[in-house]
C-alpha positions as a Python dict, from the first residue, in 0.01 Angstrom:
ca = {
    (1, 'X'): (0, 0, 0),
    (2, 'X'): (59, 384, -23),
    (3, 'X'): (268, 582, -267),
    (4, 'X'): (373, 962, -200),
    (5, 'X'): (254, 1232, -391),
    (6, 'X'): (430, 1341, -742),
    (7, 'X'): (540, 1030, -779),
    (8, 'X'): (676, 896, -1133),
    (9, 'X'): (514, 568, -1246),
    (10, 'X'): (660, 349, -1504),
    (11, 'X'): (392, 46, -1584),
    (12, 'X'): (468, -211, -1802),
    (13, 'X'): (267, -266, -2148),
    (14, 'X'): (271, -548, -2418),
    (15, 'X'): (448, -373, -2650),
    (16, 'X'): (753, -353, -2364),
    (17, 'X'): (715, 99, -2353),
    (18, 'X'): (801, 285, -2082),
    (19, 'X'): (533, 506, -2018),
    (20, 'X'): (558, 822, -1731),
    (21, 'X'): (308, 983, -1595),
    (22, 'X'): (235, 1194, -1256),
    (23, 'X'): (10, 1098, -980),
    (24, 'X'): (-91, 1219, -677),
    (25, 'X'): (-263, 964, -468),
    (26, 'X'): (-215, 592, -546),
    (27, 'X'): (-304, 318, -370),
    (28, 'X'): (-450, 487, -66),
    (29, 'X'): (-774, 550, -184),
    (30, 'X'): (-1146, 448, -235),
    (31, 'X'): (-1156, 409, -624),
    (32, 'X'): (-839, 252, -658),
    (33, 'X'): (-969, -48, -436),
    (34, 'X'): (-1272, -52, -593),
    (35, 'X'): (-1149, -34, -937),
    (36, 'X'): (-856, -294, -939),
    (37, 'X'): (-862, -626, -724),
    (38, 'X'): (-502, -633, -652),
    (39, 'X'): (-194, -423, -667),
    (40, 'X'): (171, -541, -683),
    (41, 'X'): (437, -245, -684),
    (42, 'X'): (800, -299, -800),
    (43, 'X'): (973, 10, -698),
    (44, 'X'): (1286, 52, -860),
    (45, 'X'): (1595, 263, -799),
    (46, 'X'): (1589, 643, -782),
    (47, 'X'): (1623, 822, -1167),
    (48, 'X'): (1846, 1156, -1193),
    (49, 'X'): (1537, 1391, -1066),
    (50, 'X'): (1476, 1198, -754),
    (51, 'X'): (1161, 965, -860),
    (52, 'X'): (1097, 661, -782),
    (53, 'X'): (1017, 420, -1110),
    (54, 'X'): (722, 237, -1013),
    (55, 'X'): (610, -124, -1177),
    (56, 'X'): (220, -198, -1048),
    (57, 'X'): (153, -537, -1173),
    (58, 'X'): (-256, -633, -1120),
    (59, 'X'): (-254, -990, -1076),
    (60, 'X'): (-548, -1186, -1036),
    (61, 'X'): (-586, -1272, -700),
    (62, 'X'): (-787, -1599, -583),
    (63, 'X'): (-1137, -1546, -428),
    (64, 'X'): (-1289, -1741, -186),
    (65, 'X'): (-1650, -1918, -261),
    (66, 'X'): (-1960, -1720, -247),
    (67, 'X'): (-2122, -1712, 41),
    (68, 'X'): (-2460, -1849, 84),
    (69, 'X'): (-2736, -1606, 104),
    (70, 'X'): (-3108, -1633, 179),
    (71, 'X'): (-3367, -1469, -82),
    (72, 'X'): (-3676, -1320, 159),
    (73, 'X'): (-3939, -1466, -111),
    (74, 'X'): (-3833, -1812, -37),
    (75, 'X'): (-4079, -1809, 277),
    (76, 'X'): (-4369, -1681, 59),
    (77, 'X'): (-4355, -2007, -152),
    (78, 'X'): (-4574, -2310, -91),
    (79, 'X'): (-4329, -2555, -50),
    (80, 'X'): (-4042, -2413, 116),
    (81, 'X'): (-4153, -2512, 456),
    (82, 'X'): (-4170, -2892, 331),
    (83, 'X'): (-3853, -2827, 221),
    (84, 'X'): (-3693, -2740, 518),
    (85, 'X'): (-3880, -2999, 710),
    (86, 'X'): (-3743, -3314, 484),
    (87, 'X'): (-3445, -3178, 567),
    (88, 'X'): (-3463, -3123, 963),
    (89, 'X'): (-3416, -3419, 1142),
    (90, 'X'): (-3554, -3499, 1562),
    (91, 'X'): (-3306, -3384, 1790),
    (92, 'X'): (-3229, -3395, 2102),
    (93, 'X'): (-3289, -3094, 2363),
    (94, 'X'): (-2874, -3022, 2306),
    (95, 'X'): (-2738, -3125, 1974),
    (96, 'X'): (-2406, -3111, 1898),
    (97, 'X'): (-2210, -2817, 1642),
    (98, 'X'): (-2105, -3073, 1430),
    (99, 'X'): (-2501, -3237, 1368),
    (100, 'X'): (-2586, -2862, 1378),
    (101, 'X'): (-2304, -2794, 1080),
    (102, 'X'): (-2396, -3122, 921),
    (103, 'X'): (-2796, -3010, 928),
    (104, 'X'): (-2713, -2664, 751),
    (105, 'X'): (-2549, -2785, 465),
    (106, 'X'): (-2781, -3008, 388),
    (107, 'X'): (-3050, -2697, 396),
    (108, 'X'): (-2851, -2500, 191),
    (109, 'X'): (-2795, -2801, -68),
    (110, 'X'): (-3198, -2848, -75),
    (111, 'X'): (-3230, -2395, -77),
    (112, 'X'): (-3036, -2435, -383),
    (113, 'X'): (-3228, -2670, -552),
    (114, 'X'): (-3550, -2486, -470),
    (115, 'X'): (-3398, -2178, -589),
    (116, 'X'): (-3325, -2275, -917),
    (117, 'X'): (-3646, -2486, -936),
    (118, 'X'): (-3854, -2174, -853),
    (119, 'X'): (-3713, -1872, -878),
    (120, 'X'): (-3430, -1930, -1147),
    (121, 'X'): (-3561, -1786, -1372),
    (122, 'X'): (-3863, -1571, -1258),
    (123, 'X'): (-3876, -1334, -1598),
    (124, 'X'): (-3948, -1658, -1804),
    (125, 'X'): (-4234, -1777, -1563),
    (126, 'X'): (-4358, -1442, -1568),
    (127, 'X'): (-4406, -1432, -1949),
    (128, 'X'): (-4533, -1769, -1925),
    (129, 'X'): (-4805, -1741, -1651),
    (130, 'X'): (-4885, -1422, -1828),
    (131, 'X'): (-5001, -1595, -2183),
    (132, 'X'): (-5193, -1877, -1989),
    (133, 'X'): (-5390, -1590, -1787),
    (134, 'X'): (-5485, -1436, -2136),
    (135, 'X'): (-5580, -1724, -2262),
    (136, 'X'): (-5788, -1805, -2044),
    (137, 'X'): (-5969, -1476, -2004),
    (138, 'X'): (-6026, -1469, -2369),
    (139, 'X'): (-6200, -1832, -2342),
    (140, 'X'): (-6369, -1663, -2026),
    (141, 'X'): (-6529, -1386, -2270),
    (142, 'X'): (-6691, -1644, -2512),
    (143, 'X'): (-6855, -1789, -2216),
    (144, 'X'): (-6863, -1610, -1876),
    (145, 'X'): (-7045, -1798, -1686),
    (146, 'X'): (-6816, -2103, -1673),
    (147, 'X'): (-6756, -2213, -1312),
    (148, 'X'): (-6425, -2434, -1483),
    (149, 'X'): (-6301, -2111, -1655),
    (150, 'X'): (-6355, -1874, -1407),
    (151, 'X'): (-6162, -2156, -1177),
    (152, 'X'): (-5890, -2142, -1401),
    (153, 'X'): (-5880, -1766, -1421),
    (154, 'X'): (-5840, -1714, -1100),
    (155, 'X'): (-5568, -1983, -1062),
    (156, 'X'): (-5354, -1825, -1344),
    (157, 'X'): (-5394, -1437, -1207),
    (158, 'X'): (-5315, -1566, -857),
    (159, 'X'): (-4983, -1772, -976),
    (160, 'X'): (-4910, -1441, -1234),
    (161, 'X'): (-4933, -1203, -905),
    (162, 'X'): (-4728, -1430, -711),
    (163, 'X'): (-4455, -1444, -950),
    (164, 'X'): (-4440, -1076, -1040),
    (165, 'X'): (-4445, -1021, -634),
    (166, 'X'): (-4124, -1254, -634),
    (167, 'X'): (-3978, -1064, -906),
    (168, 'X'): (-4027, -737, -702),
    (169, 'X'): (-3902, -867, -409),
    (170, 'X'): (-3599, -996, -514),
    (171, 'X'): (-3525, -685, -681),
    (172, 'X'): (-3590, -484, -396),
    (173, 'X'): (-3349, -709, -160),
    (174, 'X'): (-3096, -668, -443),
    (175, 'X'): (-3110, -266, -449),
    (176, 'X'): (-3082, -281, -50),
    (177, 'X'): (-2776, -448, -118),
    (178, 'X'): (-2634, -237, -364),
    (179, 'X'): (-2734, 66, -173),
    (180, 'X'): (-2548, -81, 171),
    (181, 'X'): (-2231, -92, -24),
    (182, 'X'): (-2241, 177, -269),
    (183, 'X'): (-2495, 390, -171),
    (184, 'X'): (-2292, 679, -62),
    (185, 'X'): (-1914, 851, -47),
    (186, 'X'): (-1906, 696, 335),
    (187, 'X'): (-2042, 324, 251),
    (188, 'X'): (-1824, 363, -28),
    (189, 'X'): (-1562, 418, 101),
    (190, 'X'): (-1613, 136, 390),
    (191, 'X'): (-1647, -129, 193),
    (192, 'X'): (-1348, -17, -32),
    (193, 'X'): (-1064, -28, 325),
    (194, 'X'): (-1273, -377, 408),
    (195, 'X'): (-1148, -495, 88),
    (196, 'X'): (-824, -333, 114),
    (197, 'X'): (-722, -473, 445),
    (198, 'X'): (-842, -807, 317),
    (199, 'X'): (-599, -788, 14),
    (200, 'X'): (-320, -678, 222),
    (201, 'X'): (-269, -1042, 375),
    (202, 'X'): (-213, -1202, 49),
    (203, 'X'): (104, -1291, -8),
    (204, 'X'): (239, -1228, -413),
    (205, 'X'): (588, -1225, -392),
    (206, 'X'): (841, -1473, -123),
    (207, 'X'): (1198, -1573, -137),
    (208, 'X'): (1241, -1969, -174),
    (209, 'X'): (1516, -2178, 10),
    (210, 'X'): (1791, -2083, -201),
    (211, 'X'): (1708, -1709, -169),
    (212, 'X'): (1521, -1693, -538),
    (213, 'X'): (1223, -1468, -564),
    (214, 'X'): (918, -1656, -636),
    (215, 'X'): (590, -1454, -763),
    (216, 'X'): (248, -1544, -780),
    (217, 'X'): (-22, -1689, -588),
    (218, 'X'): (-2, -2065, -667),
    (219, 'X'): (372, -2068, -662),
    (220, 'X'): (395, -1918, -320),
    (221, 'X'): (111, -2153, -214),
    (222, 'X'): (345, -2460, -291),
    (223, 'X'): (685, -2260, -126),
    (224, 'X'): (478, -2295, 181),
    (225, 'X'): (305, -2575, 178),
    (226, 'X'): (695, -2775, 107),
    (227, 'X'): (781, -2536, 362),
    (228, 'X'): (568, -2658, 676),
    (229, 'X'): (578, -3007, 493),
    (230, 'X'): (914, -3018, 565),
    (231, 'X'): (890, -2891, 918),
    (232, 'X'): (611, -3147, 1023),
    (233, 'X'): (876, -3410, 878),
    (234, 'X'): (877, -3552, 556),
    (235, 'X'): (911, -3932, 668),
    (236, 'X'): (695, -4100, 958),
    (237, 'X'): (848, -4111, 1300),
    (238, 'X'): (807, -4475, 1459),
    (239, 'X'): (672, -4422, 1797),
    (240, 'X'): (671, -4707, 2073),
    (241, 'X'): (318, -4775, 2234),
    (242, 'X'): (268, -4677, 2620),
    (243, 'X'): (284, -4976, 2842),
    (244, 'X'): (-69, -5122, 2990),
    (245, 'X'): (66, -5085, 3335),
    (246, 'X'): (132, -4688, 3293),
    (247, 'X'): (-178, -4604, 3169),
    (248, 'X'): (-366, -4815, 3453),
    (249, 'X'): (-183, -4582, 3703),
    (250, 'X'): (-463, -4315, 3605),
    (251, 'X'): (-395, -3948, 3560),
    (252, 'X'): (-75, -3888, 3820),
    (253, 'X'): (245, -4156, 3820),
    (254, 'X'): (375, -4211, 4140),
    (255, 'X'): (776, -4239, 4212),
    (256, 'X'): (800, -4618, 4137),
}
């Protein structure tokens, strides 16, 4: 949604002001869609020095579910391959999408409940695993030649190394993915027309039957879902089996 430059905007407050200002770009550019979620512009008629009074409303628009996404220090665990194996069932050499579809949201139900079992909170465990280490190397000190401390020890370092190697992982995967969308002026600006040309098929604002403008997302959600409602028909049609004898013909009716 573009504006032209010098243009005079009049935005609505709470406290019901008119306030003016100039602009030069709106709309059309990187930060705008990266600052605001969704723009709705009421332009009004022309003033005496040839502006255009502008009313942006930023409504909240509805956003779809997060996505699922896999966490590379899953596979490093000990139990995430029995995990995915209680959940993969035998078979056959072709299965069909819908057992396929079926199968992965099972896996991502059970990836879900591993991640928060495990690696929900990873700075906890840390400071946990972390205590029980130095405990037991202080116990170790009194008596250094125990084969059931030194056991111990070296259970607790490995599980404290394994946990701060999760931590750094996951925060490395996280600052890829901050870099890949807002690493630079280009990525930036990417990401910001992705979201933009997503936005622009949202519809805010539709006329109803009797020609009444209707705003906002849920109420033009229920225009059209009367609308095609109404065109599917909004009482069953009784329909009249086929005969026995017609459908034994097979695929082509002959002339009788």
């Amino acid at each position: 949604m573009g504006a032209p430059s010098d243009t005079t905007v009049a935005p609505e407050t709470p406290t019901y002001k008119t306030i003016r200002s100039r602009i030069d770009t709106a709309f059309c550019n990187a930060y705008w869609w990266e600052t605001f979620n969704y723009t709705y512009n009421k332009y009004l008629a022309n003033a005496l020095p040839d502006d255009t009074p502008q009313f942006p409303h930023f409504p909240t628009s509805t956003k779809p579910k997060p996505s699922f996404q896999y966490c590379d220090n899953w596979s490093r665990h000990e139990n995430f391959w029995p995990t995915i194996n209680s959940v993969a069932p035998i078979v056959g050499t072709s299965p069909s999408l819908q057992q396929i579809g079926s199968l992965l949201a099972q896996m991502r139900a059970k990836l879900r409940l591993f991640n928060r079992d495990h690696f929900a909170d990873l700075r906890s465990q840390q400071g946990k695993a972390r205590i029980t280490m130095e405990t037991v190397q202080q116990a170790l000190q009194t008596d250094p030649r125990n084969e059931h401390l030194l056991q111990k020890e070296k259970e607790a370092r490995d599980r404290c190394i394994a946990i701060l190697s999760s931590s750094l992982s996951l925060m490395q995967q996280q600052s890829k993915m901050e870099w890949i969308t807002q690493g630079d002026l280009s990525t930036r600006f990417f990401f910001a027309k992705v979201k933009q040309r997503k936005l622009s098929i949202y519809i805010y604002a539709i006329k109803d039957d009797h020609g009444k403008q209707v705003e906002g997302f849920k109420e033009v959600g229920a225009i059209m879902m009367h609308f095609y409602k109404r065109l599917q028909g909004e009482h069953p049609t009784c329909r009249s089996s086929l005969k026995q004898e017609v459908i034994d013909q097979g695929q082509v009716l002959s002339a009788d």
